[in-house]
C-alpha positions as CSV (number, residue, x, y, z in Angstrom):
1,X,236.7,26.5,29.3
2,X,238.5,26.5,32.7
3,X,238.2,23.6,34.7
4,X,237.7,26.3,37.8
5,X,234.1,26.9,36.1
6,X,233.0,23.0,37.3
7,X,232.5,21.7,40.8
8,X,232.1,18.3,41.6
9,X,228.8,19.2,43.6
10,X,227.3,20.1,40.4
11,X,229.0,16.5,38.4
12,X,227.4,14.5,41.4
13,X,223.9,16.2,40.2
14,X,224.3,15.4,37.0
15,X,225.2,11.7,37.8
16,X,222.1,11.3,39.6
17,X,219.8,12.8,37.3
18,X,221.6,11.0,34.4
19,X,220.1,7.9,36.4
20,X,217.1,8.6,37.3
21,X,216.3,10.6,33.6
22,X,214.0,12.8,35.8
23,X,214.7,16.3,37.4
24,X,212.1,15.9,40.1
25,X,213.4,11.7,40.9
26,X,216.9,13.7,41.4
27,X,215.8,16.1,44.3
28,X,213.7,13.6,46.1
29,X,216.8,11.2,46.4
30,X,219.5,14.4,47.0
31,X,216.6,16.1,49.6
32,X,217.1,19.1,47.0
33,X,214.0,20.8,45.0
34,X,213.5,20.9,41.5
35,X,214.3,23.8,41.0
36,X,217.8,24.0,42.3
37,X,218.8,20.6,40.7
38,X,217.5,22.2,37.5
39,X,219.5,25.7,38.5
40,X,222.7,23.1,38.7
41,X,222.1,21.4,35.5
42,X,221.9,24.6,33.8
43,X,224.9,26.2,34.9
44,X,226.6,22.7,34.1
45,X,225.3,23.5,30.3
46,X,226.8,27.0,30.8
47,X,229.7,25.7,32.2
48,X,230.4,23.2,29.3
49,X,228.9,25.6,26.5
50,X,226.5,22.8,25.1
51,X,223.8,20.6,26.4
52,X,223.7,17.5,28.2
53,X,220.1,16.7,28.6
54,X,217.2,17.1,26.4
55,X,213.9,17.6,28.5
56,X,210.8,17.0,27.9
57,X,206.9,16.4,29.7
58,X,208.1,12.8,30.4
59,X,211.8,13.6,32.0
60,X,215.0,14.0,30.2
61,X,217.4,12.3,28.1
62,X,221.0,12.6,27.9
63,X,222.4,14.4,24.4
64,X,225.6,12.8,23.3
65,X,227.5,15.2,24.8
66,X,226.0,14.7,27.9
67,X,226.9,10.6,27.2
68,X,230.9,12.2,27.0
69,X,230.1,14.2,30.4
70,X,228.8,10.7,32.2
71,X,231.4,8.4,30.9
72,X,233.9,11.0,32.6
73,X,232.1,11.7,35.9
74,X,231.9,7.7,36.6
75,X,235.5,7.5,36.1
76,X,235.9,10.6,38.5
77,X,233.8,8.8,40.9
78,X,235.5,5.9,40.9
79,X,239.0,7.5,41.1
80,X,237.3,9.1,44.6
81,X,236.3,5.7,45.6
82,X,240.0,5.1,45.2
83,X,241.1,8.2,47.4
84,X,238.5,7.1,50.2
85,X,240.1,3.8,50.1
86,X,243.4,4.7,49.8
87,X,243.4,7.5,52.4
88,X,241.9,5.2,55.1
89,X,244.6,2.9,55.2
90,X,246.8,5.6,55.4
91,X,245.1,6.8,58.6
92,X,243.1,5.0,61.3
93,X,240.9,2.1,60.1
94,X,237.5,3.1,59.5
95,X,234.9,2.0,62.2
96,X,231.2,1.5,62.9
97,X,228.6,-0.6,61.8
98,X,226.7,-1.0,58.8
99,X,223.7,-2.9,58.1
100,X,223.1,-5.8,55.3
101,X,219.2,-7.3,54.3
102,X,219.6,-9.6,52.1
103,X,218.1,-13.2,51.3
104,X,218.4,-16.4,52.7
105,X,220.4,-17.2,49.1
106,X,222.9,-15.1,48.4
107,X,222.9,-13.9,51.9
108,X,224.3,-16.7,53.6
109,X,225.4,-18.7,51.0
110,X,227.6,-16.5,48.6
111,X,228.1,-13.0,50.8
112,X,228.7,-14.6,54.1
113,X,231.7,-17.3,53.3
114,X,233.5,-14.2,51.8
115,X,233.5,-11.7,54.5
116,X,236.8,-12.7,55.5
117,X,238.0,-11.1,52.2
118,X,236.1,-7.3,53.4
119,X,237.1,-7.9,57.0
120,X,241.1,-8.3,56.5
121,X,240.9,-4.6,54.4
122,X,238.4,-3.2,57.1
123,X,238.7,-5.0,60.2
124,X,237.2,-2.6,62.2
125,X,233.6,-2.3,60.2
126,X,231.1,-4.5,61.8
127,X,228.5,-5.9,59.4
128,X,225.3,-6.6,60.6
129,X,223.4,-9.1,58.6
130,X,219.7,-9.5,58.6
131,X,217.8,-12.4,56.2
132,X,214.4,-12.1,55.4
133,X,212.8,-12.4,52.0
134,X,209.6,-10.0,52.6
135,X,210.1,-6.2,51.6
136,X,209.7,-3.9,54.4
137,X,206.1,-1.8,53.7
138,X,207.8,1.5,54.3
139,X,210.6,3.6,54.3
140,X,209.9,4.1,58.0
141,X,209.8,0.1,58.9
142,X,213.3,-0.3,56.6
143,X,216.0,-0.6,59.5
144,X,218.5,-1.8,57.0
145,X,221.2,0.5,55.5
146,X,222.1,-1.7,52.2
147,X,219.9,-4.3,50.8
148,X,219.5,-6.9,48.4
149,X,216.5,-6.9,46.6
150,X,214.8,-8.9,44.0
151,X,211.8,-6.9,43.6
152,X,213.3,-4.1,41.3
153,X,213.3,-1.1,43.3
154,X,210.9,2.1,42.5
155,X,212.0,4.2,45.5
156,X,213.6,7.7,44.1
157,X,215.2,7.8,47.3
158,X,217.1,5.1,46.6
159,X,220.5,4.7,44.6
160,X,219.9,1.1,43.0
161,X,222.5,-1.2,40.5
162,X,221.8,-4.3,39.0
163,X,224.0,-6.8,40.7
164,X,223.4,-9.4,38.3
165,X,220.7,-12.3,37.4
166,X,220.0,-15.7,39.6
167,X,219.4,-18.6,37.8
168,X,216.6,-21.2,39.2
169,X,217.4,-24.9,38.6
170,X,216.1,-28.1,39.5
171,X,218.2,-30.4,42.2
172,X,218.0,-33.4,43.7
173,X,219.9,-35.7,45.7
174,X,222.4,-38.7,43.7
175,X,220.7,-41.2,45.6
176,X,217.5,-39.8,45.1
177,X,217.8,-39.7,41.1
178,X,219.0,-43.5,41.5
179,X,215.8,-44.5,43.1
180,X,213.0,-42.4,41.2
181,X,214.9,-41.4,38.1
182,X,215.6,-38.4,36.4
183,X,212.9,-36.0,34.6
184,X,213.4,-35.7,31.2
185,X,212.0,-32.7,30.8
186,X,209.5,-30.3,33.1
187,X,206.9,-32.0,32.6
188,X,208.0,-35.5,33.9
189,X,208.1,-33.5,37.4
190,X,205.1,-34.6,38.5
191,X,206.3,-37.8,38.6
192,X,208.5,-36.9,41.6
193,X,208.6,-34.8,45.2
194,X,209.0,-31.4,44.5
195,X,210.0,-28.6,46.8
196,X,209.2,-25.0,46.5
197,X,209.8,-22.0,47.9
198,X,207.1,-20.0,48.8
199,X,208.7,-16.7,47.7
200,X,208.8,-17.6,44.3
201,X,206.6,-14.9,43.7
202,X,209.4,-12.1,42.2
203,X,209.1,-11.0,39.1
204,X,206.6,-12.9,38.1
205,X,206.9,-12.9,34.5
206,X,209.9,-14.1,34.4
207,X,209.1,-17.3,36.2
208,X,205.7,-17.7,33.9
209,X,205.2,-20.3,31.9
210,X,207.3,-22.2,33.7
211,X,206.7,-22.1,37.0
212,X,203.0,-21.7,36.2
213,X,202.9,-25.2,34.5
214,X,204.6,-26.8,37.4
215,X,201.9,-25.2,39.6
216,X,199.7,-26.9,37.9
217,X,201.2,-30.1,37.3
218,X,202.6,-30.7,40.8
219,X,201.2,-31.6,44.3
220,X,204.5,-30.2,46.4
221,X,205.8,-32.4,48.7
222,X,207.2,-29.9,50.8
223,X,206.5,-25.9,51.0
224,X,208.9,-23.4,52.9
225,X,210.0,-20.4,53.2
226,X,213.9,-21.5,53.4
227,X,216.4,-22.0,51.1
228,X,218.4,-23.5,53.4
229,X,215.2,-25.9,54.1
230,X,215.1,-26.6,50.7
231,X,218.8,-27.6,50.3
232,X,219.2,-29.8,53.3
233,X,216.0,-31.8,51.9
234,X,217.2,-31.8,48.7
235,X,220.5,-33.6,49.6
236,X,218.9,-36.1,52.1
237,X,216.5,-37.3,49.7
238,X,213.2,-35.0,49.7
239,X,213.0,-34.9,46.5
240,X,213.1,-32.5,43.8
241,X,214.3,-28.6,44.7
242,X,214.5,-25.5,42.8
243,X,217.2,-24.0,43.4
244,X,219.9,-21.1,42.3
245,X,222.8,-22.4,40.0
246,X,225.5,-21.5,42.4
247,X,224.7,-24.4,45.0
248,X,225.8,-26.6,43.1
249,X,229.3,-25.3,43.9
250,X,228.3,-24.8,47.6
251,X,226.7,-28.1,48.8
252,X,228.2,-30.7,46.6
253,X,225.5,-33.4,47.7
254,X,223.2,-31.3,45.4
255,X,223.1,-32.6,41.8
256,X,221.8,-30.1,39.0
257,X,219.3,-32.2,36.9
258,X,220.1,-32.0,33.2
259,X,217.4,-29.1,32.2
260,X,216.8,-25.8,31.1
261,X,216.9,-23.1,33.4
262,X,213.4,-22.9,35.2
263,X,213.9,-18.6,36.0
264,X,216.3,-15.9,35.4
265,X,215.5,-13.6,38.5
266,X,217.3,-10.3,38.7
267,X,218.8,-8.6,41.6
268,X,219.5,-5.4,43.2
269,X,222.0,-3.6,45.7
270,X,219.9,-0.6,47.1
271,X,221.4,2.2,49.4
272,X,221.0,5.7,50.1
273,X,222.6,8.9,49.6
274,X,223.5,8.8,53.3
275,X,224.5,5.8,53.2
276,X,226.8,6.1,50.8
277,X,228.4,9.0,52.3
278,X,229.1,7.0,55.9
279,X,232.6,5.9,56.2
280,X,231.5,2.4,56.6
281,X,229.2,2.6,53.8
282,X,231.3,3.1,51.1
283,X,233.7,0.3,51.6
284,X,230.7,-2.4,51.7
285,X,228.8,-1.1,49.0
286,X,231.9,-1.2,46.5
287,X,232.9,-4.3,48.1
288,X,229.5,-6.1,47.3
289,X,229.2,-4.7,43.4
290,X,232.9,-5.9,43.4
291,X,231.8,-9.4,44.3
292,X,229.2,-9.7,41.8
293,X,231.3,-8.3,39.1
294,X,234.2,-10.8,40.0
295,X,235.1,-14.1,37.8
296,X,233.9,-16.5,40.2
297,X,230.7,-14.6,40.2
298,X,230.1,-15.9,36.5
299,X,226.7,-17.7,38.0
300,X,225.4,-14.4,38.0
301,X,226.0,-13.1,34.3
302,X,223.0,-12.5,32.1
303,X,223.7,-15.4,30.2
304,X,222.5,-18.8,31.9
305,X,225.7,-21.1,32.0
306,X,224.5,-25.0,33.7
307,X,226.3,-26.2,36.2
308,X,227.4,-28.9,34.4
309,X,229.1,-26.5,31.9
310,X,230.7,-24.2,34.3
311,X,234.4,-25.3,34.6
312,X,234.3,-25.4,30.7
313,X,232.5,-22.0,30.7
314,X,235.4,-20.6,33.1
315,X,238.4,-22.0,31.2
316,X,236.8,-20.4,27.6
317,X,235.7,-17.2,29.0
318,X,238.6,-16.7,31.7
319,X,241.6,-18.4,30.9
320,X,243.4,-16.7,33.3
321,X,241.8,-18.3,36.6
322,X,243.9,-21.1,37.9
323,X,241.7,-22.3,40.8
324,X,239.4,-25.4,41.0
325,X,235.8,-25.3,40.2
């Protein structure tokens, strides 16, 4: 088969309905119909001279040829990602501005203190940060360009990637846990002040039992709708906090008690098509899934590692680092 016979056009097509595992999901996000991203899949199967999906009532599934095809597009993507990249430095720095919802978490907390690292390759992109936790109603009220999301996205529109998974921990002050003592376990909470968010309402079954008992168990103290609320209270005092693992590596008044993990939340980078495409869209979006994927970003692996573990964790999994933790 010559190499001629394939456009890229046609891979991209493929990559999104490899994705999505629906014909029709694919030409809502692309703005194509069905019937022209199935035309493209099929000359792709001409093309190739065997299949790469097989379809059905319910959507497709990729054949393992089609699992060769998609292991060999996402490289090709990436090596464009590269050739973007690369190509901008050569020329004039890429400009504009590009808009971030995220959090008040991650947001401000793990994104923001690193945006010196984007900015020196792309000084000339502005980002535009805007916290909120609620979910805009519509695709007509979304004013963002990239979000982070922990409600898992079910917009075809959308291109979505697992960033990774927050874990939820309890937190309290030193001089707190020296006057009222530590919990032994969940239950002893209701012995003490507790804090809670009041969007702790994601992904509900993951929370559940957990957070359910506490509900149940505990007259909060204190209710908001900040995390950054939440922290400041926790480390003057106010009691008991449930918070992601990372703080305890960004405010080092907060003291992780000695506890299993209370949730394992999930969380999304969501973008579209024409985002992606915008030269100051790109460089974010990889920038971000970078981040995540990074070895100081081990707070965010699947796995649950406590804080009280994590230099340990770090040094076993990634002997390689040579920075303080």
């Amino acid at each position: 088969m010559s190499i001629d016979r394939l456009d890229w056009d046609t891979l991209r097509v493929f990559r999104v309905v490899s994705e999505l595992l629906s014909m029709s999901a694919a030409a809502a996000r692309l703005g194509e119909s069905p019937p022209t991203i199935s035309r493209k899949i099929d000359d792709l199967e001409r093309s190739l001279g065997s299949k790469v999906f097989l379809r059905s009532t319910r959507g497709v599934e990729l054949t393992e040829t089609g699992k060769q095809v998609l292991a060999y597009v996402e490289r090709m993507a990436t090596l464009a990602d590269e050739i973007q990249r690369d190509t901008s430095f050569a020329g004039a720095p890429v400009t504009g501005t590009i808009t971030l919802r995220t959090g008040d978490g991650l947001g401000p907390y793990w994104i923001a203190p690193r945006l010196a690292r984007f900015h020196e390759q792309h000084p000339k992109i502005q980002v535009r940060m805007i916290v909120r936790e609620e979910t805009p109603e519509s695709e007509a009220e979304e004013d963002d360009d990239i979000s982070i999301s922990f409600a898992e996205p079910r917009r075809n529109q959308k291109i979505a990637h697992k960033l990774g998974v927050q874990h939820y921990v309890g937190f309290a002050s030193q001089d707190y846990l020296d006057e009222k003592g530590t919990p032994d376990s969940l239950v002893d909470y209701y012995k003490h002040r507790c804090i809670l968010h009041t969007s702790y309402v994601n992904q509900v079954e993951r929370w559940a039992p957990r957070m359910s008992e506490l509900r149940k168990m505990v007259d909060f103290a204190f209710i908001t709708n900040s995390g950054t609320a939440i922290a400041e209270s926790c480390a003057k005092g106010g009691g008991i906090g449930i918070l992601p693992s990372f703080m305890s590596v960004i405010d080092p008044r907060l003291v992780a008690l000695e506890l299993p993990e209370i949730a394992p939340i999930r969380f999304w980078i969501t973008y579209s098509e024409r985002v992606r495409r915008l030269p100051q869209g790109a460089p974010l979006i990889d920038w971000i899934r970078r981040l995540f994927a990074s070895e100081e970003a081990l707070w965010f692996d699947d796995e649950f590692v406590h804080p009280s573990e994590y230099a340990a964790k770090v040094r076993q999994l990634r002997p390689e680092i040579r920075r303080e933790v």
